[in-house]
N, C-alpha and C positions, 0 to 999 in steps of 0.2 A: 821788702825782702829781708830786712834785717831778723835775725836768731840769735836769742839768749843761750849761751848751754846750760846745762840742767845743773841744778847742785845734787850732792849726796842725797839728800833730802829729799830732793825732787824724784830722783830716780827710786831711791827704797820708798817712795808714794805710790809711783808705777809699776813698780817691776820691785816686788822684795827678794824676789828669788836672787836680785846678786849679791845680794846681803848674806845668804847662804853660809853656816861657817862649816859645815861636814858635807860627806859625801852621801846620796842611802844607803838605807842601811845593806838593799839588794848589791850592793856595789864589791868587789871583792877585796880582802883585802891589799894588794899590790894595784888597786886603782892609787894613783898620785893627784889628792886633791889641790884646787887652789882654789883662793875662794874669787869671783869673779869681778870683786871689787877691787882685787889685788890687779888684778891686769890692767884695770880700768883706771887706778892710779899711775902706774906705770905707762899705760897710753897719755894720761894727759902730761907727764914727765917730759913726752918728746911733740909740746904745744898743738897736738888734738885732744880737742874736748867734747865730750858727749851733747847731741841735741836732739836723741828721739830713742826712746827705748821700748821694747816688746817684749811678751811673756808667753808663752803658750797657754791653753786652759788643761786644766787635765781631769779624766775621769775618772782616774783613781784620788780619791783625795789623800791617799801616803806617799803621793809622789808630788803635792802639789809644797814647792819652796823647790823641786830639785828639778822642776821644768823646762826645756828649751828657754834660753832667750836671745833677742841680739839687740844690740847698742851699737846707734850711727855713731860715728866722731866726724866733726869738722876741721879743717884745719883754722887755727890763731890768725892767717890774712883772710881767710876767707867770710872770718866771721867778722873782719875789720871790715870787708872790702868786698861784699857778694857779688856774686855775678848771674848769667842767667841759670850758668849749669855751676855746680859745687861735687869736685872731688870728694866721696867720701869712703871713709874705714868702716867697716863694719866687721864686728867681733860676735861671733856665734860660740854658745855653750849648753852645757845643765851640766846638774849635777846626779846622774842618774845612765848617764853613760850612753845616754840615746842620742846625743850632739857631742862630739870633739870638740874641743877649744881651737878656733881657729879667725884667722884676721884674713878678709877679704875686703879686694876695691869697687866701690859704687862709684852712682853719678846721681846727684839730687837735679831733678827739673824745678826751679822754682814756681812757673808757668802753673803746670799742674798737679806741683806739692806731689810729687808722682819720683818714688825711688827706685833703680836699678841696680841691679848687679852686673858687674864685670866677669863674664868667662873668664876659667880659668887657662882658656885657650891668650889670654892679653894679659892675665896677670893670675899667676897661680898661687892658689890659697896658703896659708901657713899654718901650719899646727903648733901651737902651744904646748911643749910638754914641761917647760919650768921657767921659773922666772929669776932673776939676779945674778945670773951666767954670765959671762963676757960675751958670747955669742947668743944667749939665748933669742929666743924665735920672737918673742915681740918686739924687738930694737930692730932685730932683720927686717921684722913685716913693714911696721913704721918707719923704718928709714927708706927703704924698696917703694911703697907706695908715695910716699914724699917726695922720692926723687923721680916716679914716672909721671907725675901730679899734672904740670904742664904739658907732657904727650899725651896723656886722656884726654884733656881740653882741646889738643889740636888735633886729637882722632874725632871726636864731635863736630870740630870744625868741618874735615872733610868729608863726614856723616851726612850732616848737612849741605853739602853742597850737591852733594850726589842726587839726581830728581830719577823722579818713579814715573812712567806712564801709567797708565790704569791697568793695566794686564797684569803691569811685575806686580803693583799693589797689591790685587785679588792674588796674585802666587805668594809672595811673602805672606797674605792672613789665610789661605787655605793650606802652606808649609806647617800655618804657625796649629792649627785646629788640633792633631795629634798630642799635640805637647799638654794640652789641657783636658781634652776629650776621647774618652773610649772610641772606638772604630762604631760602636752601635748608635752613636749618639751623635745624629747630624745636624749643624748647622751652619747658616749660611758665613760665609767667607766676608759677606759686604760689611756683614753686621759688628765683624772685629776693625773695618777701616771708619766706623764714626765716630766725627772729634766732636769731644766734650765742650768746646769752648772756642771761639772765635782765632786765635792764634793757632790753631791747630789746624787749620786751611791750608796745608801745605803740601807739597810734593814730593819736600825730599826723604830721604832715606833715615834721617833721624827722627823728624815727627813721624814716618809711619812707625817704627818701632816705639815708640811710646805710648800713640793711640793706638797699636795691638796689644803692646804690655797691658795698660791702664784696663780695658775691655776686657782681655781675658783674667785678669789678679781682681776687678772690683765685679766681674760677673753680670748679673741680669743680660745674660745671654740668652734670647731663646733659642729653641730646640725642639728634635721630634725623636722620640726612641725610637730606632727602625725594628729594633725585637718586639715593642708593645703596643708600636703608635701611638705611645702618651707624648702631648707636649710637656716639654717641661723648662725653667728659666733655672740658670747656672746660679749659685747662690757666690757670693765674694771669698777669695781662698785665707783664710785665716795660719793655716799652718805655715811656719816660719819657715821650714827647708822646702814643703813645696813653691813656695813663695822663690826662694831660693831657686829653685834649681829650674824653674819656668822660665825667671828670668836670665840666668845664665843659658842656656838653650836660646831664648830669643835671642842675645845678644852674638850669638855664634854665628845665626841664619843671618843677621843682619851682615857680617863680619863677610860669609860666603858670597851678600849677595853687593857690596863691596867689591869685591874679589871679580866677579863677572863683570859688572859695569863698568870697569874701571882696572885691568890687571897690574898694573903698577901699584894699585895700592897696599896688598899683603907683602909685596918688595918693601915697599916703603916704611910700611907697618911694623 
């Protein structure tokens, strides 16, 4: 389970867009660039460091360096001292004004190398609008996720402990179908609860929410158009903020269904 973070290097091999040093040129002038490597210094300044980075592809090729991207960070013990789950940062941008700069909290599964996102309903995003302020928003973001670090670990704790019958299962992965799937486009509810891998046998409330994330973000889902009656198989979701915002939504219903089994827990929460 152990992870290197990336170097400079590593990362402008990946993803050159954070290398980026202007804005485009579509951009107006009172947009406030920064360049995304500035932030990225600045995040490892308060001991997270980058271990996974992503780019968007794009179809106009004069927009490609000013694309969507985001950069996981670790934290400094965590990379000492892994565990099963790993708090992590995640910083989304471009340069092109189609993503905000903003810092949000995940949760790495080691198990199935399988990344989530934190609703903003547990931890609310931050926008970057400058850097080297005495308040500026990345010291905010980074010291706020630092210090909830250990209650997202003991919210997974009791994720897991929470057990599913076979009913609520099928209702959490037919809650979960919308979120991915037009109303035209059905499929079965079963087919979002199979695990990948032998660890993933289980009942409670965190592995279902991972083996529905996993299924619906890497796809080969089948399907049947009910407009055309073609079958068809989901292909894996590549875009960053749908990525995003799938997982934030699952992790809500999860958060709801929490809340039912258990009413003490959103008190708690």
């Amino acid at each position: 389970m152990s992870v290197k973070p990336l170097s400079n290097e590593q990362l402008k091999q990946q993803a050159p867009t954070l290398f980026t040093s202007n804005a485009h040129s579509e951009v107006s002038s009172k947009y406030h660039f920064i360049p995304t490597i500035d932030v990225i210094e600045e995040i490892k300044s308060h001991n997270w460091h980058p271990v996974s980075v992503s780019q968007a592809g794009v179809r106009d090729l004069q927009k490609e360096g000013y694309q969507q991207h985001c950069v996981r960070f670790r934290h400094f013990e965590d990379l000492l001292n892994p565990s099963d789950n790993a708090v992590e940062l995640l910083l989304f941008n471009s340069h092109d004004r189609t993503k905000a700069f903003s810092i949000s909290a995940g949760i790495f599964r080691f198990v199935c190398s399988n990344g989530l996102v934190i609703s903003d309903s547990v931890f609310e995003s931050y926008k970057i609008k400058h850097l080297g302020e005495r308040d500026n928003d990345v010291a905010t973001a980074v010291s706020n996720i630092t210090a909830i670090k250990d209650k997202l670990l003991l919210k997974i704790d009791k994720l897991s402990s929470i057990k599913l019958n076979d009913s609520e299962k099928q209702s959490f992965a037919k809650s979960s179908i919308p979120l991915r799937f037009e109303e035209h486009l059905e499929v079965n509810p079963n087919d979002l609860l199979l695990p990948h891998r032998e660890e993933d046998f289980q009942d409670d409330l965190y592995t279902t929410l991972n083996i529905i994330q996993e299924n619906l973000i890497r796809g080969n889902i089948k399907g049947v158009n009910k407009q055309t009656n073609r079958k068809f198989t989901s292909k894996q979701i590549s875009s960053i903020s749908t990525d995003a915002k799938l997982n934030k939504e699952l992790w809500d219903m999860a958060e709801k269904i929490a809340g039912i089994k258990e009413p003490d827990y959103l008190m708690a929460a």
